[in-house]
C-alpha positions as CSV (number, residue, x, y, z in Angstrom):
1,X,17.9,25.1,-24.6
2,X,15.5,24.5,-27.1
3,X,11.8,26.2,-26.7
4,X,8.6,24.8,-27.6
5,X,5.2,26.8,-29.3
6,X,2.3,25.8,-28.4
7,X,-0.2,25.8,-31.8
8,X,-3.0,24.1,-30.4
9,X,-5.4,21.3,-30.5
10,X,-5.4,20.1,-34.1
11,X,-8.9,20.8,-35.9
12,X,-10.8,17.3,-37.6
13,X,-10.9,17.0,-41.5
14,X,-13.0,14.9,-43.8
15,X,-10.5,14.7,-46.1
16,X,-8.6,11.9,-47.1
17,X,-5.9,11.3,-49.3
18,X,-4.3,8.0,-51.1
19,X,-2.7,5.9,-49.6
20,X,0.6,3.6,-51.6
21,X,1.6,0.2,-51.0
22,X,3.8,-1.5,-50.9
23,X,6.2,1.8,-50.7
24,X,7.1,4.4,-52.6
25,X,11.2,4.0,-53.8
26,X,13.2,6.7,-53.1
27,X,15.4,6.4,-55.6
28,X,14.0,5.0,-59.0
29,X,11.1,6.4,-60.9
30,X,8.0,4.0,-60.1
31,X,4.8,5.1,-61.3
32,X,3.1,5.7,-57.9
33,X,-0.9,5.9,-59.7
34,X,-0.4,2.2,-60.0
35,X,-0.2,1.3,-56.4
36,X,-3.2,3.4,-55.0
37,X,-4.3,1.0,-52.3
38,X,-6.9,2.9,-51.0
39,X,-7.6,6.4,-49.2
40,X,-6.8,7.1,-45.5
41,X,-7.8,10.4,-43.5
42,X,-4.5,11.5,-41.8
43,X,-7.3,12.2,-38.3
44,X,-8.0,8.3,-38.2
45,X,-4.4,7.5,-38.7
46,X,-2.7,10.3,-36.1
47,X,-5.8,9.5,-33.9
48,X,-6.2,13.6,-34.3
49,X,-10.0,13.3,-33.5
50,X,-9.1,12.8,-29.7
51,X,-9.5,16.1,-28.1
52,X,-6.1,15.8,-26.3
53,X,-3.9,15.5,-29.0
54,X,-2.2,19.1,-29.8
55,X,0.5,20.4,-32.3
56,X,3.6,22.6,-31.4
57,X,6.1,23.9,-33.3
58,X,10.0,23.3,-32.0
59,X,12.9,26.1,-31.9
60,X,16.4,25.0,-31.6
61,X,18.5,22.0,-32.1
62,X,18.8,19.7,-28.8
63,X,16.8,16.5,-30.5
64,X,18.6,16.4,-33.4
65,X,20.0,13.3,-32.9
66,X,16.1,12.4,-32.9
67,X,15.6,13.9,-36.4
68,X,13.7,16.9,-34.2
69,X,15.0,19.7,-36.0
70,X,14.2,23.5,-35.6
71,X,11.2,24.5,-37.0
72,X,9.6,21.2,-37.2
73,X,5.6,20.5,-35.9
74,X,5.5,18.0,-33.2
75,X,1.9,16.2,-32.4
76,X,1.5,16.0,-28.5
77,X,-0.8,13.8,-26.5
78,X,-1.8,15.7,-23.0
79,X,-3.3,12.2,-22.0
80,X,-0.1,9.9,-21.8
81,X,2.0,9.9,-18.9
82,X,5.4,10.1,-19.4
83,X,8.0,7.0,-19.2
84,X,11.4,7.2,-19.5
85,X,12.9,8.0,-22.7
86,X,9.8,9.5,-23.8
87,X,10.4,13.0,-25.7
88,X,7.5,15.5,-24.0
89,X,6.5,19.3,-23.8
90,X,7.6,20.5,-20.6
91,X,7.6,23.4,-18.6
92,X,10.4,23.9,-16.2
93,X,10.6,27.0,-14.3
94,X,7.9,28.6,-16.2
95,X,9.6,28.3,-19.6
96,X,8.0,25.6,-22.2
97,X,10.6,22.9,-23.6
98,X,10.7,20.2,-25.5
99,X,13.6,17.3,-23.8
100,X,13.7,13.7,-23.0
101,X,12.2,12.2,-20.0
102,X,14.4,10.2,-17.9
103,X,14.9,9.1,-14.8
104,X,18.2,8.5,-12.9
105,X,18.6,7.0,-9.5
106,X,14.9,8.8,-8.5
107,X,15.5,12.3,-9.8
108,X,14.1,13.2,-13.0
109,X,16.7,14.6,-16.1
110,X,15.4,16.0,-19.1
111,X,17.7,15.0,-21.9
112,X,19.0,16.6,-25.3
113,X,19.8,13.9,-28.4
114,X,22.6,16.5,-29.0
115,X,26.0,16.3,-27.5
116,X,26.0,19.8,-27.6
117,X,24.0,20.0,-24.3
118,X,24.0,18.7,-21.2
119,X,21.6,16.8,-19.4
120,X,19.2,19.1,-16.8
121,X,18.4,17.5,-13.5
122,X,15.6,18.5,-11.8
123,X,17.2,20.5,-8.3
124,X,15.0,21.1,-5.1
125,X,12.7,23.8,-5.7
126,X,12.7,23.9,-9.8
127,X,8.8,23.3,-10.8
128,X,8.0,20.9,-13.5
129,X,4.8,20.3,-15.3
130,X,4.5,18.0,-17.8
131,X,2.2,19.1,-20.4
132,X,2.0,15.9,-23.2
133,X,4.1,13.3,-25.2
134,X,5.5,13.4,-28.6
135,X,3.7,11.1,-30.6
136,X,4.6,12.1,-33.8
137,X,6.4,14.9,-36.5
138,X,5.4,16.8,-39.5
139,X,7.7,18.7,-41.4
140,X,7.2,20.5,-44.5
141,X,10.0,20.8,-47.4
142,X,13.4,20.1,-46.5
143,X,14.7,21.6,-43.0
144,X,18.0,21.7,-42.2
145,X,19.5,19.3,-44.6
């Protein structure tokens, strides 16, 4: 079962940084100085200035089918409740988690996007707390393929 790191909240920045439209090809040189369409601060887009928002780092392979891979820095909103299908931080049992949230004929299952493992159901006495939902993913360099 994959585990979860919690970082913490993320700090504000004044910085911005520019900002390309339409896109930038993947694939054919384009000279990306030429479409500098203005400068954006990554806090107003990711909404990081809200106090609630949080980053955690993920260990092990269950969302890959999400493009959540090991190693990669989830952001986290404490303030949204969870609906189903939504990937959040959890902490079942005492251990912190990272699944998807669903729920089957009223009992909650926390989900992998891997086939590799199997679907938890929530049993009678098992604690859950849900601490946030994934709201977004940063990843630096290449990771995992």
């Amino acid at each position: 079962m994959d585990t979860i790191s919690i970082l913490g909240s993320v700090a504000p920045s004044p910085a911005t940084i520019p900002f390309f439209l339409p896109t930038v090809p993947a694939g054919f040189p384009s000279p990306a100085q030429d479409h500098i369409e203005q400068r954006i601060s990554l806090d107003d887009l990711f909404q990081l200035h809200r106090p609630q928002i949080y980053l955690a780092q993920v260990s092990g392979n269950s969302l890959s089918g999400l493009g959540i891979l090991d190693g990669d820095l989830v952001l986290i909103d404490e303030a949204l409740q969870p609906r189903c299908e939504d990937v959040v931080i959890a902490c079942l049992n005492g251990d912190p988690l990272i699944k998807i949230f669903d729920i089957e004929q009223q009992q909650i299952v926390l989900r992998s996007a891997n086939p590799a493992y199997s679907p938890r159901y929530l049993l009678e006495g098992d604690e859950l707390q849900i601490w946030g939902v994934y709201i977004g993913l940063c990843r630096q360099g290449c990771n995992g393929g």
